[in-house]
N, C-alpha and C positions, 0 to 999 in steps of 0.2 A: 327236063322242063325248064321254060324260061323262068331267069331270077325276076322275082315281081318286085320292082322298083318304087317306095313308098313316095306320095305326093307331099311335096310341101306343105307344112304347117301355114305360113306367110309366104307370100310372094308377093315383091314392090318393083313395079320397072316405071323405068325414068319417074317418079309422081315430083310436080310442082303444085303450086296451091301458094295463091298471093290471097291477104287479107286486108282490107281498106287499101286497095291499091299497091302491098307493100310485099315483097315477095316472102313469104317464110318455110317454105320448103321446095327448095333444088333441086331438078334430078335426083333423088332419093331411089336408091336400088338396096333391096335389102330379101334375103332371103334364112329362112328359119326351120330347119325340120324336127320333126318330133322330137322329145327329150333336151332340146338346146333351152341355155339359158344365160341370156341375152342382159347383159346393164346397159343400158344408153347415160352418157354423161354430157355436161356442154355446159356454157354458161348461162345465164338468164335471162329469155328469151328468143334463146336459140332456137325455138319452136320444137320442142321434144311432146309438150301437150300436143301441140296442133298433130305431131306425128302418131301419137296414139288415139288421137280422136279420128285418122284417117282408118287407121285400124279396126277402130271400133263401128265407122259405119257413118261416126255423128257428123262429120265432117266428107265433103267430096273435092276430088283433088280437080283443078283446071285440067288436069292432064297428067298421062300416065298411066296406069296399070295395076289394082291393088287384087288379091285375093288370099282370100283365109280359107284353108282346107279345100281349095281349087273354087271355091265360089265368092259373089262380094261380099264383104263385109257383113251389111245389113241383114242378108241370108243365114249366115255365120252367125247373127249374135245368140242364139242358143246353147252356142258350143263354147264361147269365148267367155271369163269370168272378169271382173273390173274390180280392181279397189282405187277408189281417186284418193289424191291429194288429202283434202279435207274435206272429212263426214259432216255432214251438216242431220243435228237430231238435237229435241230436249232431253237434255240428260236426268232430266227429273222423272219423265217420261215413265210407269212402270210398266217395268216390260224385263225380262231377264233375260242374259245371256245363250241361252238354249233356244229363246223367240226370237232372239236375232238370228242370230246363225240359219233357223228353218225358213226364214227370209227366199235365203239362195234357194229351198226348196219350192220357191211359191208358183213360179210358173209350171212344174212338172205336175204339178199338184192339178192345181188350176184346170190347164189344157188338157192332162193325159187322164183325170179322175185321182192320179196320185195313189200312193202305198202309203198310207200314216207310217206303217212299222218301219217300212225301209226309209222314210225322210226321215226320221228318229235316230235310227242305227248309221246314217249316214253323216246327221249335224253332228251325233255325241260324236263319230270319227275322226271328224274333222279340228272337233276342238280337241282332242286326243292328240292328233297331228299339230297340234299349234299350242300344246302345252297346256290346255285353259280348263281340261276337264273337272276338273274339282272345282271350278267357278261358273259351272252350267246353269245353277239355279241364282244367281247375283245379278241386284238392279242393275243394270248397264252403267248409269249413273256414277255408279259407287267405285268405277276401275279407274285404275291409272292411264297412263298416257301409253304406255307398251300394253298393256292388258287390253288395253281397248283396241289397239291395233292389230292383234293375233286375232281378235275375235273380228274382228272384220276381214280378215284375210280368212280364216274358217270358213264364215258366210262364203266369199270366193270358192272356197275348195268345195262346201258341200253342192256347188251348183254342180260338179262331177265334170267339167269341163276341160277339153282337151290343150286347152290355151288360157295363160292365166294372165294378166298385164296389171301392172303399179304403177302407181305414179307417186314417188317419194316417199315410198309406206316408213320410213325411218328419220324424218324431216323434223321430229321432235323431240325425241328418244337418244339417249347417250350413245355415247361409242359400245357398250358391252353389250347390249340390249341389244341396239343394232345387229351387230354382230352375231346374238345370239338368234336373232331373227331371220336371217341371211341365209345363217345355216339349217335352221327348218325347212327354208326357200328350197334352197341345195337340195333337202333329202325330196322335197314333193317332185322337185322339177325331175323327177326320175321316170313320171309317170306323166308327165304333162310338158308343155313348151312354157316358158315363163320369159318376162319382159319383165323391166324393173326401170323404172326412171329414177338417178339417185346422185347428190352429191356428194356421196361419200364413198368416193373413189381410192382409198387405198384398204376400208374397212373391206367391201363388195368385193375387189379384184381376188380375195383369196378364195371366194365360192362360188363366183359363176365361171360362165365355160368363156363368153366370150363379152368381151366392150368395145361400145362404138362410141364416138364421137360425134354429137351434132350443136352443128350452127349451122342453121338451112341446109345444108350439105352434111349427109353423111358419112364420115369416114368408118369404114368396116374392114378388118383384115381377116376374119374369123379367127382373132386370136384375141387371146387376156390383157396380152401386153398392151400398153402405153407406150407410145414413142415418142420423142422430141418434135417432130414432125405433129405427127397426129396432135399434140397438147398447145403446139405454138398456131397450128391452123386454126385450133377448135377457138381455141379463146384468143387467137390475135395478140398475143401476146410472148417475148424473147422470153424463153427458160431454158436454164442449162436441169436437164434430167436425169438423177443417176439413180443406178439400182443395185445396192448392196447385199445379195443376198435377200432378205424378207423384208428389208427396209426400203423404204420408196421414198424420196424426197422429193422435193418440187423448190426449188428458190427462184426468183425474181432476178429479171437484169436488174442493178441497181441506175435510179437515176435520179436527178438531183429533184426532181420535181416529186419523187416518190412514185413514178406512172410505176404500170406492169401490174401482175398477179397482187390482187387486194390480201391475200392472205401465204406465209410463208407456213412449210408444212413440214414436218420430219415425224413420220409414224414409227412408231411397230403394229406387227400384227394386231387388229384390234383395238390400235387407240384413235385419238381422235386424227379429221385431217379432210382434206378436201379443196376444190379449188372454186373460189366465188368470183361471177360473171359480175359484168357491167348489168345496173340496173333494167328491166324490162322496158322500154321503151311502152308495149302496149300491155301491160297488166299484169304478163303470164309470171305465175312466182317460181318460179324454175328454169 
């Protein structure tokens, strides 16, 4: 019998997409199949949003070629889960953690008549998988900055979808937390494709599979690594890059003006580190 050849998760050929006249995504080719998991990195403004909002549907490219799960986007978003940037909700709001999270359950509900028992057995899952289970019954309110962020990734996971995308879920949260969040990521993306928009580029690279690089253009080699090339293209900017073993540095050309990489970096596993873009030009905070 012929071997059955699985479709693409993602599939991006040539996509541009210019906003107020101004280009912010190039030829962009990017492909993703089940179980990958994907960090996108770049500096600020590099159009890494506007790249997941082509994904998501909400955005259309001038041109090129998008599809999730062999169809557009739009078709797709049933299958695909979102966590943005920043939540916007009153945190006074009562409403407990186990009501958020059945959130992700609203349209299966909704549309199909819904299993109450199975969205139940599906949120407490979820928040199981994201640590939060024993804060199922807690105001929203009342959580911290990493608490609040597993439980909105839950709501993600209990939509049960085959494609998961972030955008900076770790933007606020220390290096450990981060980290410890990464690797939750890690263990899901086992059963799903996951995207993460992040700049925390040496914490991320020890748990996903693969990193690209974008400023309008994406560079992808479907590998982990960082290269010299790839970090001086992304951010336009001379850096000598070495890699020690689990240690990753990043230093700046030096010059008298102080130009080059705004931030000088020497991690371990774990700690803190990353490399900050030139300010957005039109808004975008990453």
């Amino acid at each position: 019998m012929p071997v059955e050849i699985e479709s693409p998760v993602l599939e991006m050929r040539d996509v541009s997409l210019k906003l107020r006249r101004m280009p912010v995504l190039e030829g962009v080719n990017l492909e993703l199949a089940q179980g990958d998991f994907l960090a996108i990195i770049g500096p600020n403004g590099g159009g890494k949003t506007v790249l997941l909002n082509v994904i998501l549907g909400l955005l259309t490219p001038d041109s090129g070629e998008v599809k999730v799960f062999g169809m557009s986007p739009k078709r797709a978003r049933g299958r695909v889960a979102y966590v943005p940037q920043y939540p916007r909700f009153d945190p006074t709001f009562p409403i407990r953690v186990i009501d958020v999270v059945l959130m992700g359950r609203l349209k299966r509900g909704l549309v199909g008549g819904g299993n109450p028992e199975e969205d139940c057995q599906r949120a407490h899952a979820a928040l199981a998988e994201m640590g939060m289970a024993d804060l199922a019954d807690k105001q929203i309110g009342r959580l911290s900055g990493g608490q609040l962020q597993r439980v909105l990734i839950a709501r993600a996971l209990a939509v049960n979808a085959g494609f998961l995308i972030l955008d900076e879920p770790t933007a606020s949260l220390d290096p450990q937390i981060a980290g410890d969040l990464y690797a939750r990521l890690k263990s899901s993306s086992k059963e799903m494709t996951v995207i993460v928009v992040s700049h925390d580029i040496w914490v991320i690279s020890h748990h996903v599979k693969t990193i690209a690089c974008m400023n309008r253009r994406l560079h992808y080699h479907q590998s982990k690594e960082i290269t010299e090339e790839m970090v001086e293209t992304t951010y336009g900017c001379p850096v000598d890059f070495m890699v020690h073993r689990h240690t990753h540095r990043v230093l700046e050309d030096h010059h008298e003006d102080g130009a080059g990489l705004e931030g000088v970096h020497d991690t371990e596993p774990g700690g803190p580190g990353g490399i900050q873009g030139k300010p957005d030009p039109e808004g975008e905070s990453h």
